[in-house]
C-alpha positions as MATLAB code, in Angstrom:
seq = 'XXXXXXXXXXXXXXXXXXXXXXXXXXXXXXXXXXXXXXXXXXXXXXXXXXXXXXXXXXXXXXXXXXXXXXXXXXXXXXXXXXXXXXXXXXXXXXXXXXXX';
ca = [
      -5.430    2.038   -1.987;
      -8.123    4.892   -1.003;
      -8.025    6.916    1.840;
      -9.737    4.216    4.265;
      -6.785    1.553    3.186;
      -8.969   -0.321    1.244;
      -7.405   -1.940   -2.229;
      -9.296   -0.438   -4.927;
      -7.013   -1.846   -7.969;
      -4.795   -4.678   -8.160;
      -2.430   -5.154  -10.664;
      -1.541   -8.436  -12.926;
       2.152   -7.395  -11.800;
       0.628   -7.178   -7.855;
      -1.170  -10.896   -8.211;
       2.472  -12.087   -9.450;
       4.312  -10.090   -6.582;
       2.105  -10.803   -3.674;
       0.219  -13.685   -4.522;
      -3.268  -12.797   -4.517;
      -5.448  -12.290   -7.358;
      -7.542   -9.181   -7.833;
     -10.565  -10.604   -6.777;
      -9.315  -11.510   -3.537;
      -7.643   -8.098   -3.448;
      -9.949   -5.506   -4.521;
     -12.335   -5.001   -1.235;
      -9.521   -6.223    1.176;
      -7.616   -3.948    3.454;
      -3.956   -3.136    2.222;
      -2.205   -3.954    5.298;
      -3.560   -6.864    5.789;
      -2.987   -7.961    2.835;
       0.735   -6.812    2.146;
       2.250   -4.960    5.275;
       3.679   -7.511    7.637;
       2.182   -7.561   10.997;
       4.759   -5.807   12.954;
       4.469   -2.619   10.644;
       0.664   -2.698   10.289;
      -0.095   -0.209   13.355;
       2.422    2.106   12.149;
       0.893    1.994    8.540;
      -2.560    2.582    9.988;
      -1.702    5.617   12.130;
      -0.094    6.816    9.368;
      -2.901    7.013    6.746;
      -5.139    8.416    9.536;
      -2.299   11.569   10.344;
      -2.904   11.717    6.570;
      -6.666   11.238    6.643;
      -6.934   14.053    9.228;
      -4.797   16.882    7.186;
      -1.553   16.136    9.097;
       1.504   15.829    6.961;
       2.134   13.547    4.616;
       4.513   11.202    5.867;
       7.907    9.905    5.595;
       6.704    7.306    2.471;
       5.051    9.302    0.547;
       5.921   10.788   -2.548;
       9.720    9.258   -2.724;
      11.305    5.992   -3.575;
      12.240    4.157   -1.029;
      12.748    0.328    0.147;
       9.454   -1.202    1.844;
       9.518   -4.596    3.311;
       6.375   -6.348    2.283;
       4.373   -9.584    2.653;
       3.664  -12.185    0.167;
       0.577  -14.284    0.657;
       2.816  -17.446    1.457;
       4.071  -15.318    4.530;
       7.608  -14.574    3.222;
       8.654  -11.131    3.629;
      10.963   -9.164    0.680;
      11.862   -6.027    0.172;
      10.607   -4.104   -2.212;
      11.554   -0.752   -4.100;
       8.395    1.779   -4.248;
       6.923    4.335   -4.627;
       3.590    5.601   -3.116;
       2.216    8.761   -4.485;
      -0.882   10.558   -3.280;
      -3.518   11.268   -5.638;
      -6.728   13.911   -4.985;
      -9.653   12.486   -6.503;
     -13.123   13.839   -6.635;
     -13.601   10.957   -4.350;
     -11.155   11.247   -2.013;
      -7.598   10.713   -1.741;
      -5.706    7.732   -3.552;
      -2.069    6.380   -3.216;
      -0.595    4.546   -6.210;
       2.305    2.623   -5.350;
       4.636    1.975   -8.589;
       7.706   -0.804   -8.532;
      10.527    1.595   -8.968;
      12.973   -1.335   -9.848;
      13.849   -4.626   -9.682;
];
């Protein structure tokens, strides 16, 4: 994801785990995508604390348990973690599958 929440890479392991291919990923906003709707305006207000040089978060940077969305509308939980990345372009957060 970039800093405006937009997928920017989708992996063959992501198309498996949340059901839609890169194509239909890559473009597509994050949360709407994979953060089920009652955690969505908390996900939002976090990347924009983040956006605006507040702190980093409570997700960031750790492993942790996320509940997620598949594109069928079943929710699972998930082990993660999101890093963030500096890029000449602007900030990116990887998110890695810390086990399963």
């Amino acid at each position: 994801m970039d800093g405006a929440g937009m997928v920017i890479q989708w992996s063959p392991q992501a198309e498996k785990l949340f059901g839609w291919t890169d194509a239909e990923a890559i473009g597509s906003r994050l949360s709407e995508l994979i953060i089920p709707e009652r955690n969505r305006a908390a996900h939002e207000a976090g990347l924009r604390r983040f956006m605006q040089g507040g702190s980093q978060g409570a997700l960031l940077n750790r492993p942790l348990d996320i509940t997620m969305l598949h594109r069928d509308g079943h929710e699972f939980d998930l082990p993660v973690r999101i890093d963030s990345q500096a890029t000449p372009t602007g900030p990116r957060f990887p998110a890695y599958v810390t086990r399963q």
